[in-house]
Every structure is written in structure tokens, then in C-alpha cells.
ZATORTI-656295 format. One record per residue (C-alpha): residue in three letters; residue number from 1; chain; z negated, y, x. Coordinates in steps of 0.05 Angstrom, whole numbers, m for minus. Last residue first. Layout:
N
<atom rest="ALA" nr="NUM" kette="A" w="Z" v="Y" u="X"/>
...
This chain:
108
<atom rest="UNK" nr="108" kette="A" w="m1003" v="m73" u="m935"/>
<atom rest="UNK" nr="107" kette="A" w="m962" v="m30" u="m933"/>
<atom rest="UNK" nr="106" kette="A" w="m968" v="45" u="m908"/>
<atom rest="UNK" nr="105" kette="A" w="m924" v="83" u="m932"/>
<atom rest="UNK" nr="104" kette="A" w="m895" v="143" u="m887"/>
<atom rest="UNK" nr="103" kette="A" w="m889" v="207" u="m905"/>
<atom rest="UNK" nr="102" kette="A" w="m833" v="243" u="m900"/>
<atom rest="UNK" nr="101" kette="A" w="m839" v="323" u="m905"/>
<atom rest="UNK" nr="100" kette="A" w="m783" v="353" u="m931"/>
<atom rest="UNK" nr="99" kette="A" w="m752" v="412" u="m902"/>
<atom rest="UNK" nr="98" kette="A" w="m695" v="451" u="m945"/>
<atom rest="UNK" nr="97" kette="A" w="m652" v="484" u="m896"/>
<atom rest="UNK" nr="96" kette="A" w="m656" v="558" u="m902"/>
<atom rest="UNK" nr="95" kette="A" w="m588" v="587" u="m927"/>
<atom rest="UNK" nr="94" kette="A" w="m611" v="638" u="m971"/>
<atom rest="UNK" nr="93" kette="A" w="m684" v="645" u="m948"/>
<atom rest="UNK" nr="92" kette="A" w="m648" v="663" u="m877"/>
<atom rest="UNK" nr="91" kette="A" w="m699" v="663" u="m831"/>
<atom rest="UNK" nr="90" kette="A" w="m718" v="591" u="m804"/>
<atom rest="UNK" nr="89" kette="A" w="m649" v="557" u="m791"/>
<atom rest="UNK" nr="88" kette="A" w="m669" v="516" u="m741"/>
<atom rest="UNK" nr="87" kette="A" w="m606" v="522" u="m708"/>
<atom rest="UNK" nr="86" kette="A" w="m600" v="598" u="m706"/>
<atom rest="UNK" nr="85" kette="A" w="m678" v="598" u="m683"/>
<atom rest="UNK" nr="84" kette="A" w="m648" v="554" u="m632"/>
<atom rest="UNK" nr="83" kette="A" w="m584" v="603" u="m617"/>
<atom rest="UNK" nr="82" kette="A" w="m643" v="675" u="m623"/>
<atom rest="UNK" nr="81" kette="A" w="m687" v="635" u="m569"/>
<atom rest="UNK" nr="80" kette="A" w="m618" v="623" u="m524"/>
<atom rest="UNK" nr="79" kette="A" w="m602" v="693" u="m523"/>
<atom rest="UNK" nr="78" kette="A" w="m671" v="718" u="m511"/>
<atom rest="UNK" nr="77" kette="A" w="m670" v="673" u="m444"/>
<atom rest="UNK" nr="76" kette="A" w="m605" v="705" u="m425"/>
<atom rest="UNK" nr="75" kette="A" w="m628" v="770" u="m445"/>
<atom rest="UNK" nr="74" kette="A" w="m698" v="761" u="m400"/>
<atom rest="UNK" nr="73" kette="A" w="m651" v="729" u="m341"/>
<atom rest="UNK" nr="72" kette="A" w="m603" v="780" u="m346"/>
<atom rest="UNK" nr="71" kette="A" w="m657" v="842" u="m345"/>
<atom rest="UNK" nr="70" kette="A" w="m691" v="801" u="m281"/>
<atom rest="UNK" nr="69" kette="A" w="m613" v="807" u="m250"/>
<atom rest="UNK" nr="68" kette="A" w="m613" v="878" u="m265"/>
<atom rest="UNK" nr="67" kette="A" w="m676" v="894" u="m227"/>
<atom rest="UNK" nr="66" kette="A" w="m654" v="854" u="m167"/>
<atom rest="UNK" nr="65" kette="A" w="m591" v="894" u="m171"/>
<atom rest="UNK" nr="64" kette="A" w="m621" v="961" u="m173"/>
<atom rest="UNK" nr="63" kette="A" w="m669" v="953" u="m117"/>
<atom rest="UNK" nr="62" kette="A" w="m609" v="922" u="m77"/>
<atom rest="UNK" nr="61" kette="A" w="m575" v="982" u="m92"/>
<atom rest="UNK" nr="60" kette="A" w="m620" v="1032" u="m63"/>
<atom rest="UNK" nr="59" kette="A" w="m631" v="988" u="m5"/>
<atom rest="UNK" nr="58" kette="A" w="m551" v="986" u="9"/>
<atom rest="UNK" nr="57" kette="A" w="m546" v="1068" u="m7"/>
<atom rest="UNK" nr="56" kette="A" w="m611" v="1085" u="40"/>
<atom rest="UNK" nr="55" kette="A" w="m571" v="1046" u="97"/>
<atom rest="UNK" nr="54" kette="A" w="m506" v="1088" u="72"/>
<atom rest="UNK" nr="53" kette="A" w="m545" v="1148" u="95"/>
<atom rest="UNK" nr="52" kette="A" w="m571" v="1120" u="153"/>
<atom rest="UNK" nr="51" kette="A" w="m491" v="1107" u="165"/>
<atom rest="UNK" nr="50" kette="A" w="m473" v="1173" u="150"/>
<atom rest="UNK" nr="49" kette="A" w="m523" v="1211" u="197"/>
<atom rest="UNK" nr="48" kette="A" w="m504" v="1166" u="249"/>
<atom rest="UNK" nr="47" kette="A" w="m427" v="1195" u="243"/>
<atom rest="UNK" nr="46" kette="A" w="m455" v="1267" u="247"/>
<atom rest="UNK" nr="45" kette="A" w="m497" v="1251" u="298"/>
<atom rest="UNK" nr="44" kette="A" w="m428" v="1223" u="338"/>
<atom rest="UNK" nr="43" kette="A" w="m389" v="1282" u="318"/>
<atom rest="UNK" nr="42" kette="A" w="m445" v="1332" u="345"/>
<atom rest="UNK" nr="41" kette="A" w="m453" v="1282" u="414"/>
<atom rest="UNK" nr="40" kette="A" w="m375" v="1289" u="420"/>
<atom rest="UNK" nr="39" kette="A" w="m364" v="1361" u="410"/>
<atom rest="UNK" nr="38" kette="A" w="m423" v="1368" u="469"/>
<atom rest="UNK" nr="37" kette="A" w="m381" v="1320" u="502"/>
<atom rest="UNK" nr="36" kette="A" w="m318" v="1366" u="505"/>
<atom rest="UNK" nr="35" kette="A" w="m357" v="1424" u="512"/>
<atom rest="UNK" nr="34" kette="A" w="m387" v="1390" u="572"/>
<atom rest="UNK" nr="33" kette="A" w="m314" v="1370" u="601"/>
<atom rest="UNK" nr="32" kette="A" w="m288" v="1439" u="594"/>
<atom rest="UNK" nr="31" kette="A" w="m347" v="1469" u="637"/>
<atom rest="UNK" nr="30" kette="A" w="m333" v="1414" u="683"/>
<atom rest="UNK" nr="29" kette="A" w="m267" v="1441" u="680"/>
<atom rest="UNK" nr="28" kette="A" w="m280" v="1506" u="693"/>
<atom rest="UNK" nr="27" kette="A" w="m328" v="1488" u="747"/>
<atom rest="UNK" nr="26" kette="A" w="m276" v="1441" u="787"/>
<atom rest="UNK" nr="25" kette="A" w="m223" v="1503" u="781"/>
<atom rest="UNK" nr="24" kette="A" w="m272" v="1547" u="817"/>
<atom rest="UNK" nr="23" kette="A" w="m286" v="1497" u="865"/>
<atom rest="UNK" nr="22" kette="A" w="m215" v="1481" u="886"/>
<atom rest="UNK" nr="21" kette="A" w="m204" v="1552" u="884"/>
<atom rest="UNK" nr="20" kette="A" w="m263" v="1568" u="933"/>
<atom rest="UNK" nr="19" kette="A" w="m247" v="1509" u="978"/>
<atom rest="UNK" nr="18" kette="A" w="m172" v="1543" u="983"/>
<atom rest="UNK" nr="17" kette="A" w="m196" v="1614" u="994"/>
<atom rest="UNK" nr="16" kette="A" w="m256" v="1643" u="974"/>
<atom rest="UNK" nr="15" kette="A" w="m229" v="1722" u="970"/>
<atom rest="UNK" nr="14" kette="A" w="m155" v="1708" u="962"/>
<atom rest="UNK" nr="13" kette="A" w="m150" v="1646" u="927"/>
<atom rest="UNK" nr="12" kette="A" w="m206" v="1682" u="869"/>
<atom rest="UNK" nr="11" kette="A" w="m152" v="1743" u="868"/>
<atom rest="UNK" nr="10" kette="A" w="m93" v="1697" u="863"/>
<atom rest="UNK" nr="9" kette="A" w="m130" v="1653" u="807"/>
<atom rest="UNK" nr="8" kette="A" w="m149" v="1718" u="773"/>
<atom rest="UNK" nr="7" kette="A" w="m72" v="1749" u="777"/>
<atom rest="UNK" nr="6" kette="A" w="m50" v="1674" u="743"/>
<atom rest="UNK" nr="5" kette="A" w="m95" v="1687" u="690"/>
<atom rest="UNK" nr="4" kette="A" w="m164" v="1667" u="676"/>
<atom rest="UNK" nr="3" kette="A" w="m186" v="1631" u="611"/>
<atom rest="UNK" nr="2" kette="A" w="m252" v="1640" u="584"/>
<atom rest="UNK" nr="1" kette="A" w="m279" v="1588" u="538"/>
């Protein structure tokens, strides 16, 4: 932005007089006052960008947690085969429960 000097403002009085000064210094700072907002309008797309930005973030990690929670629900469900296979004790020749069958009599 220019700036004018005192001598300027003099020279400007001089040639326009008052309503020339009083528009000259109404255009300067109208000229302020758009730099001002263009500043604004750059900060504010800026700010925009970073919200659509943490928009993609929030899907991203819902994607991610819904995936995780169907790989806690497989484990969990794993986990609780491997405790009744545990239970049954079906793999472990050494310590495999000896299953009789009983039959029943029939009397007559």
C-alpha cells in the first residue's frame, strides 16, 4: 500500500481542496478495508480447508473403527471356541479326558 506524506496531503488539499481530501482519504481507506477483507476471505478458505480436511479424517476413522470392531467380534468369538475346546479337552492326548460311553440297560 502506498503511503503519502504530509507534503502529498498538502499538495492533494491544495488542488481538490477539503471534499478532495476527504475523498482521497475515504479511497485509501477503502483500499485498506479491501485488503483487510481480502486477508480475511484467504484466512477464512484456509480455515474451511481444515475442517473438510478433518471431515475426510472423521470418515476415515469411522471406516477404520467399524473394521476393528468386526476384528473384535471374530477374536472374541475365536476366544471363546479355543475356552470350550479348552473344556472339552479334545487335543491334548496327554491329558484327554477318558470318554465312556454309557449305555443304558434295558430291563425287562
Amino acid at each position: 500500500m502506498e503511503s503519502y506524506g504530509f507534503i502529498g496531503i498538502l499538495k492533494i488539499l491544495g488542488d481538490f481542496g477539503i471534499l478532495g481530501l476527504v475523498i482521497f482519504l475515504w479511497w485509501q481507506d477503502s483500499r485498506r478495508f479491501q485488503t483487510i477483507l481480502d486477508q480475511y476471505k484467504k484466512d477464512m478458505d484456509e480455515q474451511r480447508a481444515m475442517y473438510q480436511a478433518n471431515v475426510s479424517l472423521v470418515k476415515d476413522y469411522h471406516s477404520v473403527a467399524s473394521d476393528l470392531r468386526e476384528v473384535v467380534i471374530l477374536n472374541t468369538r475365536n476366544m471363546q471356541l479355543m475356552a470350550d475346546e479348552i473344556r472339552q479337552n479334545e487335543y491334548c492326548p496327554m491329558l484327554r479326558v477318558k470318554k465312556e460311553k454309557v449305555l443304558m440297560e434295558v430291563t425287562k
